[in-house]
C-alpha positions as CSV (number, residue, x, y, z in Angstrom):
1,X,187.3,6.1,83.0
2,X,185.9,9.4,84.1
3,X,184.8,11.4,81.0
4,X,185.2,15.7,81.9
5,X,183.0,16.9,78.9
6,X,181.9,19.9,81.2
7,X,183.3,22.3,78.9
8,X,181.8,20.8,75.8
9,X,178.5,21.1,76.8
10,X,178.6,24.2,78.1
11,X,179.9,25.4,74.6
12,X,177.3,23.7,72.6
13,X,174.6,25.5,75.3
14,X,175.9,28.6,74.5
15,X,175.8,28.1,70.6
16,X,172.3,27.0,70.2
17,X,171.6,30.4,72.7
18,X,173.8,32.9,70.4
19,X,174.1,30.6,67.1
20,X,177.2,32.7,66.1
21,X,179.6,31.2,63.0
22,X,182.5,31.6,66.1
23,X,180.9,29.1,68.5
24,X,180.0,26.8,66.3
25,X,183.7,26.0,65.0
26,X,184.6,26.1,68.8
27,X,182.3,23.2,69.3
28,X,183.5,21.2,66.5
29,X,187.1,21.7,67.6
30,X,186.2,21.1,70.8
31,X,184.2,17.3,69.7
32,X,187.4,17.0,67.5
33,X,189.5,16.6,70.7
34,X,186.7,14.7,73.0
35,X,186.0,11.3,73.9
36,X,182.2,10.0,74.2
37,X,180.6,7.1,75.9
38,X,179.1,4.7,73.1
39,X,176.6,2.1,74.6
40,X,177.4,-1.1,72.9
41,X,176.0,-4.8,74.2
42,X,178.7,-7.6,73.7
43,X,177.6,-10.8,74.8
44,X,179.6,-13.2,76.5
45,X,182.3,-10.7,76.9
46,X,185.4,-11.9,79.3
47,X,185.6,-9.3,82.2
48,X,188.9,-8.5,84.0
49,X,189.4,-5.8,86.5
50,X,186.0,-4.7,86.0
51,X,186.3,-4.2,82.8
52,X,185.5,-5.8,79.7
53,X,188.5,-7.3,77.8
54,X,187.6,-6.5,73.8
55,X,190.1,-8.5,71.5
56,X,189.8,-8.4,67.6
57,X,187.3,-11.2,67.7
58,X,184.8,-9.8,70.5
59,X,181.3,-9.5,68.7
60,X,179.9,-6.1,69.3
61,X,176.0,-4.6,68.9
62,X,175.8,-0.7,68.9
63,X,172.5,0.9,70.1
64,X,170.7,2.8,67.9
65,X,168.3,5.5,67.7
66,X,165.4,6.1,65.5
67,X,164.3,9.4,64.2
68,X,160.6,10.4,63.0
69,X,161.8,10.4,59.9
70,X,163.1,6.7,60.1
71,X,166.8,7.5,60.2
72,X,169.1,5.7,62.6
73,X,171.9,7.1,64.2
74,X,174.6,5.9,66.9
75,X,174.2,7.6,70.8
76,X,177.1,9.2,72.3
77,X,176.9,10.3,75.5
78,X,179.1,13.0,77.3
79,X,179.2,11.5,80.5
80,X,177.4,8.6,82.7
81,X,174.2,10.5,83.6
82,X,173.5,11.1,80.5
83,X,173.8,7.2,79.9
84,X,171.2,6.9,82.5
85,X,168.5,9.6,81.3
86,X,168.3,7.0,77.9
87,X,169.0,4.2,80.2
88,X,167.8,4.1,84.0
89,X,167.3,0.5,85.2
90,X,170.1,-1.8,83.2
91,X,173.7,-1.7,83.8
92,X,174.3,-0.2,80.9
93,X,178.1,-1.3,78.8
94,X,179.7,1.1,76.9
95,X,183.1,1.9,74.6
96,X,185.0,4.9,74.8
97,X,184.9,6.3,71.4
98,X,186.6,9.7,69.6
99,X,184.8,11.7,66.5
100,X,186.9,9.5,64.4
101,X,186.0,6.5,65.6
102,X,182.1,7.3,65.2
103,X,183.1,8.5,61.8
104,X,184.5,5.7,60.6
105,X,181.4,3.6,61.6
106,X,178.6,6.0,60.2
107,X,180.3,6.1,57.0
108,X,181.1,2.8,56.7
109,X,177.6,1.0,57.2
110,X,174.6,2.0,54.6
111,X,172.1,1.8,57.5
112,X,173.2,4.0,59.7
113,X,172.5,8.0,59.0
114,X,175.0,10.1,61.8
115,X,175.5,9.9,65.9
116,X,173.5,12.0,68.2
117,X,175.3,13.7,71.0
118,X,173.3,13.5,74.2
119,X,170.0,12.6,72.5
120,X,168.0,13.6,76.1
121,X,170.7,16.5,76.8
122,X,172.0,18.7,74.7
123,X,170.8,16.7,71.3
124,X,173.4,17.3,68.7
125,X,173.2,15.4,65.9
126,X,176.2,14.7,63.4
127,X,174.8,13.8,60.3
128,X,176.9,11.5,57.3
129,X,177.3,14.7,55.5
130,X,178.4,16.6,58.2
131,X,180.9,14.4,60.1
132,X,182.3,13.9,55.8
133,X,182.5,17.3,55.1
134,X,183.9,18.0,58.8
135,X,186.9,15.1,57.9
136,X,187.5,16.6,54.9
137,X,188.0,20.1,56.0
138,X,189.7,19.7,59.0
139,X,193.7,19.9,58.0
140,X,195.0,16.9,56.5
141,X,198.2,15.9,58.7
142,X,200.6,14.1,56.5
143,X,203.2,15.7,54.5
144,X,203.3,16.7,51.4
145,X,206.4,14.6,49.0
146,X,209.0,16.1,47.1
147,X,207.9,14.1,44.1
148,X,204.2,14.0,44.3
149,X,202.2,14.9,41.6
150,X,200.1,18.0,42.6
151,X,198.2,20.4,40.1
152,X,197.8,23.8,41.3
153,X,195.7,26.6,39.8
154,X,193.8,30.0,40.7
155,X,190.0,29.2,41.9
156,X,188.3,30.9,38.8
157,X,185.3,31.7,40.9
158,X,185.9,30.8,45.0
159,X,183.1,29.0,46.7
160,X,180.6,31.4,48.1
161,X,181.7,33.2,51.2
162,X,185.3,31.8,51.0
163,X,187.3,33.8,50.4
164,X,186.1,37.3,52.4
165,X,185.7,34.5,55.6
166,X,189.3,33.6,55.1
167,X,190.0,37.1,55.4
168,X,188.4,37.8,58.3
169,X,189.7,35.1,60.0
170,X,193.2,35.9,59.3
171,X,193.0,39.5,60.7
172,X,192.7,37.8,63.8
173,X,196.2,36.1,63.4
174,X,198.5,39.2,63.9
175,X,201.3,36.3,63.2
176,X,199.8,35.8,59.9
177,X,201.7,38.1,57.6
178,X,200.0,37.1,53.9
179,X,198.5,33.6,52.3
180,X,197.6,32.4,49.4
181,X,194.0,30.4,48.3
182,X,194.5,28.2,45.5
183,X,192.8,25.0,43.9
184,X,194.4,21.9,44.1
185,X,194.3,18.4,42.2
186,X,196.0,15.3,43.9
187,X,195.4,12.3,42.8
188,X,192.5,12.9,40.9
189,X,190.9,14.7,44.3
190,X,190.0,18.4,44.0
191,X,190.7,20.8,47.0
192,X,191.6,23.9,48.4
193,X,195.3,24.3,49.4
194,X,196.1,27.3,51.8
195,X,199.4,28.6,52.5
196,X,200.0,30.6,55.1
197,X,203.1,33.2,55.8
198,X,203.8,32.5,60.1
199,X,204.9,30.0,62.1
200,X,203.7,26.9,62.0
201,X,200.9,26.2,64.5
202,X,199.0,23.6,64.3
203,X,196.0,24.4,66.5
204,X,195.8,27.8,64.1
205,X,195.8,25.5,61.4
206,X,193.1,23.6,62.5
207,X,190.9,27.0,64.1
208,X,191.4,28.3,60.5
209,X,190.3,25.1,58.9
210,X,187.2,25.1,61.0
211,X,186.1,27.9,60.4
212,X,186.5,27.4,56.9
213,X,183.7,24.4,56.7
214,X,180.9,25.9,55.8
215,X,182.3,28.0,53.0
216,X,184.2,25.0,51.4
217,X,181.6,23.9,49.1
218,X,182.7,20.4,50.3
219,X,186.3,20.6,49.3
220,X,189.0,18.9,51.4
221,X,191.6,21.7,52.6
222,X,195.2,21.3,52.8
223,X,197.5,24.0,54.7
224,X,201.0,24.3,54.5
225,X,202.9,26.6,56.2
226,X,205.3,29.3,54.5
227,X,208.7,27.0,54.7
228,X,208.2,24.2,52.2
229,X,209.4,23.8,48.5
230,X,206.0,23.3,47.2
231,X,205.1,26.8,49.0
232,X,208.4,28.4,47.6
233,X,207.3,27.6,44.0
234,X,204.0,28.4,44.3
235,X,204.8,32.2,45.6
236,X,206.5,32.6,42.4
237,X,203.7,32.0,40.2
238,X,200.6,33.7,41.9
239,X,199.6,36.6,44.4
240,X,198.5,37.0,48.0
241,X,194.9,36.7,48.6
242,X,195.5,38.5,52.3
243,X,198.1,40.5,53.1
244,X,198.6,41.6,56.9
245,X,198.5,45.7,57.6
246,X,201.4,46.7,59.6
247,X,201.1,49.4,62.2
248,X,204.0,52.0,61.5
249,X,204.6,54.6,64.3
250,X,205.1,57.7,63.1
C-alpha cells in the first residue's frame, strides 16, 4: 500500500520553523488521521500475493530505537524512503499502523518509552506521556446514557491557560454561539466536560479538543453538543464561560 503522508510532513516542517500553538494541533490532528509504516520482523511468516498473511497467532518482533538516554521507542516511518534511510541493504517488512495502534503498544509494555516519527527525517518523537495525554484529550466518541451517573461542578480554579485559550479558540467558530466549561466525575474519573451551543461537528469538536491539550492539566475532555438532556440540565444550573458577540447593523 502506497502511504501519501506528503502533507504531514510538510506540516511538521513548518512547525518546528514557526513553533506556533496553531501548527502544532494541526500536526497532531493531522497524525490522528494518518497511517505509518512500522518495521516489524516475523519469522516464518506465510506469504500470499506478496504479502504477508498475519493471523492471531503470527509471532511478531518490533524494531526499536535507542536513545542516549537509554530510552527505547518504536520507528514509524511516513513512507518507504524513509524505511530505507534507517534501512538500506535488507528488504525490510513492515505493518501498517494508526496513532492508536502505536498507542496501544507503547502503553502497554513497561520497556518501551514512545514511537519516533521519521527518526532520520523529520524526527518526531511521541513520548508515553504525550501519546496519554493526546488520548485523553482528544473527544471521547461514545455517548453519554440517560442513566449514567455523572457529577458535575464549576472548576474552582481552571487549569492554567484554559480557560482564556478556550476562548480564543471559540471566536474563531462564528457557529459557536456560547459554551459552558465545567468539571466532571464519571466513574470515579475526573475531567473536563465542554458544551457547546452549534451544530454538531465533529471535526470542530476534535480542532477544539486539540487545541485544548496543553492547557488540560492532563484531564480527559468530553464535548457534547447543545441538544442533549444532560446539556439541557446543566444550562439550568450554571453560566456561559463564552458567549459569541453578534454583529447588529445599524
Amino acid at each position: 500500500m502506497e502511504l501519501d503522508n506528503k502533507e504531514l510532513v510538510e506540516l511538521i516542517q513548518k512547525m518546528k520553523e514557526e513553533k506556533t500553538q496553531e501548527l502544532q494541533n494541526q500536526v497532531i490532528m493531522k497524525v490522528l488521521k494518518s497511517k505509518f509504516l512500522c518495521p516489524v520482523v516475523i519469522p516464518n511468516a506465510p506469504h500470499g500475493n506478496g504479502k504477508i498473511q498475519i493471523t492471531k497467532d503470527t509471532k511478531i518482533q518490533f524494531s526499536i530505537i535507542k536513545t542516549t538516554d537509554e530510552k527505547s521507542f518504536l520507528l514509524a516511518f511516513t513512507a518507504d524512503e524513509e524505511v530505507h534511510k534507517w534501512q538500506k541493504e535488507q528488504t525490510q517488512q513492515s505493518i501498517i499502523y494508526t496513532f492508536e495502534d502505536y498507542a496501544k503498544i507503547v502503553c502497554g509494555n513497561d520497556h518501551l518509552d514512545g514511537f519516533i516519527l521519521d527518526p532520520y527525517g523529520v524526527n518526531l518523537v511521541f513520548t508515553e506521556d504525550l501519546i496519554k495525554q493526546i488520548k485523553s484529550s482528544v473527544v471521547k466518541q461514545d455517548k453519554i446514557e440517560a442513566n449514567t451517573q455523572i457529577e458535575v461542578s464549576k472548576f474552582a480554579t481552571y487549569p492554567d491557560g484554559l480557560l482564556q485559550k478556550l476562548q480564543d479558540m471559540l471566536m474563531n467558530y462564528p457557529v459557536v454561539k456560547k459554551a459552558y466549561l465545567l468539571g466532571m466525575k464519571q466513574s470515579g474519573e475526573s475531567g473536563a466536560l465542554l458544551i457547546i451551543d452549534a451544530p454538531e461537528d465533529r471535526e470542530m469538536y476534535n480542532s477544539i479538543a486539540t487545541g485544548l491539550i496543553p492547557f488540560l492539566a492532563g484531564l480527559s475532555l468530553r464535548i457534547i453538543p447543545i441538544e442533549s438532556d444532560l446539556a439541557e440540565q446543566i444550562m439550568q444550573k450554571f453560566e456561559p464561560v463564552y458567549i459569541a458577540i453578534e454583529d447588529k447593523e445599524e
